[in-house]
N, C-alpha and C positions, 0 to 999 in steps of 0.2 A: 693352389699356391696362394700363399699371401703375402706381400708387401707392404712395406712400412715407409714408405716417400717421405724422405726430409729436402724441403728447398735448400741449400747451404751457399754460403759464400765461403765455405771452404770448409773441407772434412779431410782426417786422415784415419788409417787404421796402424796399429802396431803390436808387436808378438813380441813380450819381451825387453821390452825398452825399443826394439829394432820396428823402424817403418817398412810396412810393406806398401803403402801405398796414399796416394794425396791425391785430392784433384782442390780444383777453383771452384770459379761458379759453377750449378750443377745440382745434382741429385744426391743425395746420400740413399743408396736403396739395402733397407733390412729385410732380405727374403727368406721367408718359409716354406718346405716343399711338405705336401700331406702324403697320406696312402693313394690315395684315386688322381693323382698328377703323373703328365706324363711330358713327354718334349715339344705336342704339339700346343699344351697347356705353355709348357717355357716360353713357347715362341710367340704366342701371342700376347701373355702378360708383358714382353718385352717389346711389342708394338705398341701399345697401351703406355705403357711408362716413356716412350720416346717419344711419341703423339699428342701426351695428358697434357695441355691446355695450363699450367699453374704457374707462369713464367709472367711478369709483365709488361706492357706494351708499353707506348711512348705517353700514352693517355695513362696510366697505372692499372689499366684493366686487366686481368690474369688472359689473356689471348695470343700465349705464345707458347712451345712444346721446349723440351728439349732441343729436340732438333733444331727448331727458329733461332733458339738461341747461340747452339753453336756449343753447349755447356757439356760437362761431363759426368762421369756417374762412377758410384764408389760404391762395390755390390760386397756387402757383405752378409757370409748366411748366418740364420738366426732362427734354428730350430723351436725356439721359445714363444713364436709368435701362435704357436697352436698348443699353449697351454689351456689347457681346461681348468679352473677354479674353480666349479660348480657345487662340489665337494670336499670338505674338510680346509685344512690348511695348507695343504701342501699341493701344489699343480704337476696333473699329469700329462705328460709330455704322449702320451699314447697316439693321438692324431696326427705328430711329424712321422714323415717317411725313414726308413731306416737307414744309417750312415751314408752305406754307397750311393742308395738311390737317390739319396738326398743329394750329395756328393754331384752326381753324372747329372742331375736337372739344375742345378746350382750354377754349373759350367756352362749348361745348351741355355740358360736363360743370359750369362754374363755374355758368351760366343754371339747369341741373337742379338744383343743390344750393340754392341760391335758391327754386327752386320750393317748395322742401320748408320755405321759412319760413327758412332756416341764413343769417344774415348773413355775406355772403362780398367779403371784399378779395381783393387778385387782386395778381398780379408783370406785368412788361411781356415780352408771348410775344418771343421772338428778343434781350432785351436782356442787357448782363451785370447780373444782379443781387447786391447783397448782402441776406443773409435772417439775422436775430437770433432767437433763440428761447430758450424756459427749458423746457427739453422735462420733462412731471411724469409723473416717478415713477422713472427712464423710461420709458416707452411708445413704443414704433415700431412698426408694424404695415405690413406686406408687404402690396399685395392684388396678385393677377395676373388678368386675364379669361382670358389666353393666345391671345390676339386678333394 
């Protein structure tokens, strides 16, 4: 799986003109599911993102989680994140997992960070979405399982 961590002070997704979803402070998480990913892959990527350390403390030191902070998290998927450019012009999308699987690991990874207490809105799997953000500080953070 790969994820795309934006720190935000506020992010929304929408389908449409129509909002499906908002948080506050928080994460904006763009996730991609591959072929060799599975739910115990979701479940621990989604420890990882609620644990990650990028948050700052009273010093400004990045030594606080999600969780520490109490923030939430806007999971949107995003197949695109396992384009291959390697070749030509055009990126092949070959390395994302196929719709459903995509779909049902998309869910156990949003379902996992939930478990963890993280108030989480969500994007619509397969739709075109547009996503707003105020990404703070900036912050993005790469994670790869290599899955």
């Amino acid at each position: 799986m790969r994820a795309l961590l934006q720190r935000v002070t506020r992010a929304s997704v929408s389908v449409d003109g129509a909002e499906l979803g908002a948080i506050g402070p928080g994460l904006l998480v763009l996730l991609g599911v591959g072929h060799g990913d599975d739910e115990a892959t979701a479940r621990a990527l989604a420890a990882r993102v609620a644990n990650l350390r990028i948050f700052r403390d009273a010093a400004g030191l990045t030594n606080r989680s999600l969780l520490d902070e109490g923030g939430s998290a806007l999971v949107v998927s995003q197949f695109t994140l396992f384009a291959d450019t390697r070749k030509g012009r055009r990126p092949s999308f070959l390395g994302a997992a196929d719709p459903a699987r995509g779909e049902a690991l998309y869910g156990v990874f949003a379902g996992a960070l939930e478990a963890f207490g993280v108030p989480v809105a969500r994007g619509r799997f397969g739709a075109e979405m547009a996503v707003e953000l105020v990404n703070d500080g900036p912050m993005t953070i790469w994670l790869d399982t290599g899955g």
